[in-house]
N, C-alpha and C positions, 0 to 999 in steps of 0.2 A: 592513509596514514597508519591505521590498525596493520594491514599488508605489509606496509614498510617497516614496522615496531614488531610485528611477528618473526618477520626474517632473518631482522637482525637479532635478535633473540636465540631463533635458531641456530642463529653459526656459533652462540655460545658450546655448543654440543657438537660442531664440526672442528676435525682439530684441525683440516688445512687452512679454517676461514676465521675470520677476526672479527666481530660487526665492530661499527662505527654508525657516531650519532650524524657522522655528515653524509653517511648512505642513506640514512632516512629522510633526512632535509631533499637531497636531491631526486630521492625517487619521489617524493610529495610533489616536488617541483614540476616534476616529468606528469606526473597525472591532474595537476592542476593547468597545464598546459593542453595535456588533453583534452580534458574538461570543455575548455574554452574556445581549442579548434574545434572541436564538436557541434558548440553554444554554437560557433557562428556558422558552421555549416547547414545547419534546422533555421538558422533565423534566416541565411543570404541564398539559398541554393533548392528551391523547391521542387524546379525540375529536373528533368534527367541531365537534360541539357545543359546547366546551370554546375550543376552537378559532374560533368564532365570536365566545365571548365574550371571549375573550384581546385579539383587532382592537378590540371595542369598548372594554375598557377601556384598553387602547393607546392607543387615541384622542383618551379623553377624557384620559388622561394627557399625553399629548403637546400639546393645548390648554393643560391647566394647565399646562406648560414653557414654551410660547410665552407664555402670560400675565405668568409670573413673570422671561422671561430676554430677550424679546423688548428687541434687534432683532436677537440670537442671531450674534454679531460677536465672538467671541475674540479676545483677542491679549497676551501675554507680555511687554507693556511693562510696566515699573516704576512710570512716571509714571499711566498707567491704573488699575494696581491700587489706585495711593496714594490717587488719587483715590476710587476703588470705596468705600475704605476710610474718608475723611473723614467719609462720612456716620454713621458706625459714631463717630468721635471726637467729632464735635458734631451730636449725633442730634436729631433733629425727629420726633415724633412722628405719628402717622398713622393714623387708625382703618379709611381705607381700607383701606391694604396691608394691615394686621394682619389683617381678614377674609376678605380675601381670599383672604391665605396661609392662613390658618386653614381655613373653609372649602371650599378646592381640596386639602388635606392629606387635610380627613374625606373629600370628595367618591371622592377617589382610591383611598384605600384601601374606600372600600365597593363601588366596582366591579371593584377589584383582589380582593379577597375572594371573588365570585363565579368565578377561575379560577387563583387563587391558593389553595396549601394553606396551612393555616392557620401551621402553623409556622414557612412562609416571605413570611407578609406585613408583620410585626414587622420582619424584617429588609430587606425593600422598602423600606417606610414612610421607614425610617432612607436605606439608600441613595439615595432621591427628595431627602431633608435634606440630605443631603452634596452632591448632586448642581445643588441648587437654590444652596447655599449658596458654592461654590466657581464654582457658573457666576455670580454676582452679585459676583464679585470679577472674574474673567477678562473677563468681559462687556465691553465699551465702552458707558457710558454707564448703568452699571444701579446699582450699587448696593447695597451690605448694611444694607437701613434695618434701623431697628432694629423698627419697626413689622411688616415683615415677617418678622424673623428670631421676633420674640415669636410672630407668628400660626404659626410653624412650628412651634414647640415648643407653643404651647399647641391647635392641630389635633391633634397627634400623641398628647398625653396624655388631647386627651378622645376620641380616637376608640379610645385604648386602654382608657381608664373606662369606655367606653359597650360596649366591644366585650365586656368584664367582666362586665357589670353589668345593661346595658339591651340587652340583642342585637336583639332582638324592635322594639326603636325606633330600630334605626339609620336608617334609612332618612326616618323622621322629623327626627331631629336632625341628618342631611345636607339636608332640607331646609329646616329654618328657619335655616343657617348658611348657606346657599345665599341665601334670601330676604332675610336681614340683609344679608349683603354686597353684593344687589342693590341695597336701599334707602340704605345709607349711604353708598355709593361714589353713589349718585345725588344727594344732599345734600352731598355733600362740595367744598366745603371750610367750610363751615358760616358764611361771612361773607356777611350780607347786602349788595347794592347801597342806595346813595342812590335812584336810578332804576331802573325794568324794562328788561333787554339787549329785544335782537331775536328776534326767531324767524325760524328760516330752514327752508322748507317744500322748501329742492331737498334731498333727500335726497345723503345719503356726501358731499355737498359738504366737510362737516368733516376729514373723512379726505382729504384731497388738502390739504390748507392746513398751515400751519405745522412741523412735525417729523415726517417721517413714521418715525421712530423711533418717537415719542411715541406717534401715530397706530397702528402697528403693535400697541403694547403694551395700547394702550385696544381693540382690533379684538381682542384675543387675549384681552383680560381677559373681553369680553362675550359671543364665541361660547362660552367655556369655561363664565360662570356659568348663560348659557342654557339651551347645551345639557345641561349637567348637569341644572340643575334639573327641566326639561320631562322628559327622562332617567327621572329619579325619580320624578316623577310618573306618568308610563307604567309604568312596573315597579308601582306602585302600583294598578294596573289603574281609572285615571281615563282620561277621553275627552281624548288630545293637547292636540287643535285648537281645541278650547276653552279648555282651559286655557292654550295658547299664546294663545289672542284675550284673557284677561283678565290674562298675564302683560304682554303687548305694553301693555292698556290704563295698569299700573301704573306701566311704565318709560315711558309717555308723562307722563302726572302725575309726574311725577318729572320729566321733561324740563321740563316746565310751572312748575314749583316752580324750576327753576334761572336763572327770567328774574330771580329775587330773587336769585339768589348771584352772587356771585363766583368763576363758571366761564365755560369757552368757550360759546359761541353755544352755546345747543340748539336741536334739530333733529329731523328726524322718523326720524332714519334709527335711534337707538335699538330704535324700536318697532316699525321694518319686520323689522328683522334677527330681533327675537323673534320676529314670524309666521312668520319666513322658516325659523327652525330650527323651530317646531312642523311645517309643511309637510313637511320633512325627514323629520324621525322620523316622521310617521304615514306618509309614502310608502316608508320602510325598514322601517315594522310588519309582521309575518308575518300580520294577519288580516287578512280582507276584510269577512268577514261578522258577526265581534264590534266593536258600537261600542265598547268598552272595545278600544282599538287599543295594543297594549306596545308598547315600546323592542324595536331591536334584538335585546336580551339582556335576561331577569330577572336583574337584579341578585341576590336567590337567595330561596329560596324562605322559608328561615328572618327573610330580616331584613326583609320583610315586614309589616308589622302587618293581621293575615288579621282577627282581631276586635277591634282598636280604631285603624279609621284616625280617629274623629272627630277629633282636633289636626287633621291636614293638612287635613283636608274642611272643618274651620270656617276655617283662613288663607286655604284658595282664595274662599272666600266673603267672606269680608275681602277679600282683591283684588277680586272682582269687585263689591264694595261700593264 
């Protein structure tokens, strides 16, 4: 807090800079969060090992933040928040977000699980909700649809049902909530054209064009559902690179599907991005000489399905159908 009251102090004496009492709120905010990824990293992760898996699901957690709060722009005005809030007054519904929220809630919490104790993921879970739900008010430009606030709550209850009930198939049910929200966020907004749009074959060309706010959040949403699902699938001790060659083929067909909607240009850069994180994770695998190349980190050993992956093995077959 001294840090943040000195700084701004100082730009009293810089003429390009302005301080503000809401840059000291947020930088406080920023180190009090530090703080506490910290706390939990000394209380949950003693060994290296542990330690390993904490950075990965950090990671993927911090994707899923970017996906849900991007273009991650703070600010303490009235008029921002009212706005934030309109959509919450005359809500529009959305099957994307709701998945997505959903989805990246169960995603989170099962790689949160592998370094997290059990008694303290419950109360993660919740502070991820608060944290999602309060940045989508502060946020510029984000938003508290209601689509998402639904997929929060309902990620959170089934990953507590399943964590109950189905233990043994979590790892599943993060990936078909995974592969749903691939697919309808690819179909979405589900209004056909009169005519077929364009296809445009330069790649990331989309991502430089119009909002890159927008751009940013669409960029966060995809690395996040990617790299999750491909994720899972490695811990499921399936071959990456494949599986990323026929996740990439699905999100092209889909690409292909959207010359009929009423979305932005598609493009190929979709499909690149997915080889591009398979690539990824098989070059960060610990094995050289097992074709079955894991993640990272096994998401854990229990939640697993050791004698009944046939669900996931018949979906991959479906994609690559």
């Amino acid at each position: 807090l001294l840090l943040a009251a000195g700084c701004q102090t100082a730009q009293l004496f810089v003429p390009a800079r302005s301080p503000s009492v809401g840059d000291i709120v947020w930088n406080s905010f920023g180190a009090i969060v530090g703080m506490a990824i910290g706390w939990l990293a000394l209380a949950t992760v003693p060994t290296v090992e542990q330690a390993g898996r904490f950075v990965y699901a950090a990671a993927i957690t911090g994707l899923w933040l970017l996906a849900e709060l991007a273009p991650w722009v703070p600010t303490l005005s009235l008029s921002s928040i009212r706005d934030n809030l309109a959509q919450v007054i005359a809500p529009q519904w959305s099957w994307s977000s709701a998945l997505v929220s959903a989805s990246g809630l169960f995603a989170v919490g099962l790689f949160l699980r592998s370094c997290i104790a059990s008694r303290h993921l419950q109360m993660a879970l919740i502070a991820l909700i608060a944290i999602v739900a309060a940045g989508k008010l502060l946020v510029i430009g984000v938003g508290l649809e209601v689509g998402s606030a639904a997929g929060l709550l309902a990620g959170y209850w089934t990953f507590m049902l399943a964590w109950r009930y189905f233990r043994s198939e979590l790892t599943t049910f993060a990936f078909l909530l995974l592969f749903l929200a691939i697919t309808i966020r690819g179909v979405d907004p589900f209004v056909l054209r009169d005519e077929p749009g364009a296809w445009t074959w330069m790649p990331f060309v989309s991502w430089l064009k119009g909002s890159m706010s927008a751009n940013l959040k669409a960029l966060g949403t995809s690395l996040f559902l990617y790299g999750s699902l491909l994720s899972l699938i490695a811990s499921m001790r399936k071959h990456v690179l494949t599986s990323g060659l026929m996740l990439a083929a699905w999100v092209g067909l889909l690409e292909i599907v959207q010359l009929w909607i009423e979305a932005p240009p598609p493009d190929v850069s979709e499909p690149l991005l997915a080889a591009a994180i398979a690539l990824a994770i098989r070059a960060l695998g610990p094995g050289h000489d097992d074709p079955h190349v894991l993640a990272p980190i096994s998401v854990s050993a229990a939640s697993v399905p050791s004698q009944r992956p046939s669900l996931a093995r018949g979906l991959l077959v479906l994609v690559a159908a």
